[in-house]
N, C-alpha and C positions, 0 to 999 in steps of 0.2 A: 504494500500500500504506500504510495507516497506521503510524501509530510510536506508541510509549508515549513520555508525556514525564514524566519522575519527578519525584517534588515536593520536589528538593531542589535545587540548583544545579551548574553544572559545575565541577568538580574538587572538590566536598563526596562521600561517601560519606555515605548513607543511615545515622542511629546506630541502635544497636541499644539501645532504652535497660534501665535498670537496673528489675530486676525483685525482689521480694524475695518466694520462695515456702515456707512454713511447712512442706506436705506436699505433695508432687509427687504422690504418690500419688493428692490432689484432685483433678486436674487432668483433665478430662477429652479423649479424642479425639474431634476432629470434622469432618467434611469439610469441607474449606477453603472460603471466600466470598470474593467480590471484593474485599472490604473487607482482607482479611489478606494481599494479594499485597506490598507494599507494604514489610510487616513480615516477610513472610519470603521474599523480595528482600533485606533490610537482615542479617536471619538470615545465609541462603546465602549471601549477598557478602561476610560478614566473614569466614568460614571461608575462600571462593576466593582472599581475599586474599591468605590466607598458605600457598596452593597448597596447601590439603588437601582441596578438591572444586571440581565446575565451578563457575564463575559461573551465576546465573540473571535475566536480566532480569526488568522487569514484563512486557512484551512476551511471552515466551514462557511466563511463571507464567498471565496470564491465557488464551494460547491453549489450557493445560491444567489448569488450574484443578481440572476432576473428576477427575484424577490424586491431588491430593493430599490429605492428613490435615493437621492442627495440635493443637495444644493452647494456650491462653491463659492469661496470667497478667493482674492489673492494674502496669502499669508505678510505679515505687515513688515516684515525682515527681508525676505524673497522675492514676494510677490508672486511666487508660487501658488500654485492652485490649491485649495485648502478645503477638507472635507466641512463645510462648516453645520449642516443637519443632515441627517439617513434617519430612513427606518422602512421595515420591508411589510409586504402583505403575502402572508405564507397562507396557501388553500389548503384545507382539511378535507373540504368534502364535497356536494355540489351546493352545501345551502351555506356554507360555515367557511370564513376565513379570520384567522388571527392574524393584528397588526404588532408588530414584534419590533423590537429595538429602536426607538423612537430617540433619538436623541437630538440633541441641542448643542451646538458651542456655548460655552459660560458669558463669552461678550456679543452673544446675535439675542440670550432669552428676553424675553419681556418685552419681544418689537413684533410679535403675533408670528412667526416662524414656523414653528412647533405646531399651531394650528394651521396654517397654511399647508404642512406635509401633510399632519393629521388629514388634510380635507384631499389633500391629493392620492392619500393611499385609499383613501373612501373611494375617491370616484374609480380609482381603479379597478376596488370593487365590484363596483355598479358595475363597470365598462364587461366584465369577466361574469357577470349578471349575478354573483353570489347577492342574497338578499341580505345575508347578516354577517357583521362584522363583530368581535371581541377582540378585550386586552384581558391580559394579566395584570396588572400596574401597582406600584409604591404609588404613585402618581396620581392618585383618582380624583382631585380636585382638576385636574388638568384634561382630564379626560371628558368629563363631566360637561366644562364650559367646551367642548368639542362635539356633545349630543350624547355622549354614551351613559348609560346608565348601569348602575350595581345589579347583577345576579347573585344566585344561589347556584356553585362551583357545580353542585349535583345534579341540576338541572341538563348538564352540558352530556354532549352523546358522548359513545367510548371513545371516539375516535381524537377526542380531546385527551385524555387519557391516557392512549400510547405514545402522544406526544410529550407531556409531564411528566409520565416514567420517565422520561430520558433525562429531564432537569437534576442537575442537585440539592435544589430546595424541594424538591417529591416530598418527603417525609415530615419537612418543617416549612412548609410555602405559606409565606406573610404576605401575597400580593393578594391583590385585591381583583377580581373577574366583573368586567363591567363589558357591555354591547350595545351593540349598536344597529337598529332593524332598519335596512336601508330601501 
């Protein structure tokens, strides 16, 4: 089986560099390329740090790659192209899709960002005609002012199920399941 080897060294974390964006609202969404796994790997791994979502390797970003959106900024040192939000819309089933690693740069939040993906992994939904969208979320005020509303976890088919077995919070899962019927 192959591996990803990341282009940083071991015990470095991938930095997330410093972006500096004028109007967020510029920004536009777009389906993620190989080239951005990297960046938004360094993204998702800074948030799992501090246990407010999964971790995501390069490994399993590149195995799903057409899961996800981004938007880019130029990094404020380089000017390099900068992951600065992802988050993907992974299908379960023909009625059920989960919107999965949702993330935000620390200097784009609070400019409606985060809701703009949010609303772009929805329509993607729609576009793929799944009727219902779910999160797992720490996050559930966020989700909330995005449409989604709190379930009961048990409510959900199995098929959600083989997917959470796979998690490492299976046994002790503190997010919160909320959807969204589109």
């Amino acid at each position: 089986m192959p591996i990803a080897i990341p282009r940083f060294h071991l015990g470095e974390a991938a930095a997330v560099p410093e972006v500096h964006v004028g109007d967020s609202n510029a920004l536009a969404m777009r389906a993620a390329k190989v080239q951005d796994v990297h960046g938004m790997s360094a993204l998702i791994n800074q948030y799992a740090s501090s246990n407010v979502m999964l971790a995501r390797g390069p490994q399993y970003l590149y195995q799903h790659i057409q899961d996800y959106m981004v938007a880019t900024a130029p990094a404020a040192d380089t000017g390099r192209e900068t992951v600065v939000a992802c988050g993907s819309v992974h299908v379960l089933w023909e009625d059920l899709a989960e919107i999965r690693s949702v993330a935000v740069h620390a200097s784009c939040q609070g400019q409606g960002l985060g809701r703009r993906l949010v609303q772009a992994l929805v329509e993607r939904c729609r576009g793929l005609g799944i009727p219902r969208a779910f999160v797992f979320t720490l996050a559930a005020p966020f989700f909330e002012r995005c449409g989604f509303q709190e379930f009961q976890r048990e409510t959900m088919p199995p098929i959600v199920w083989v997917e959470c077995s796979k998690c490492p919070k299976f046994y002790c899962c503190d997010e919160i399941g909320m959807i969204l019927t589109l």
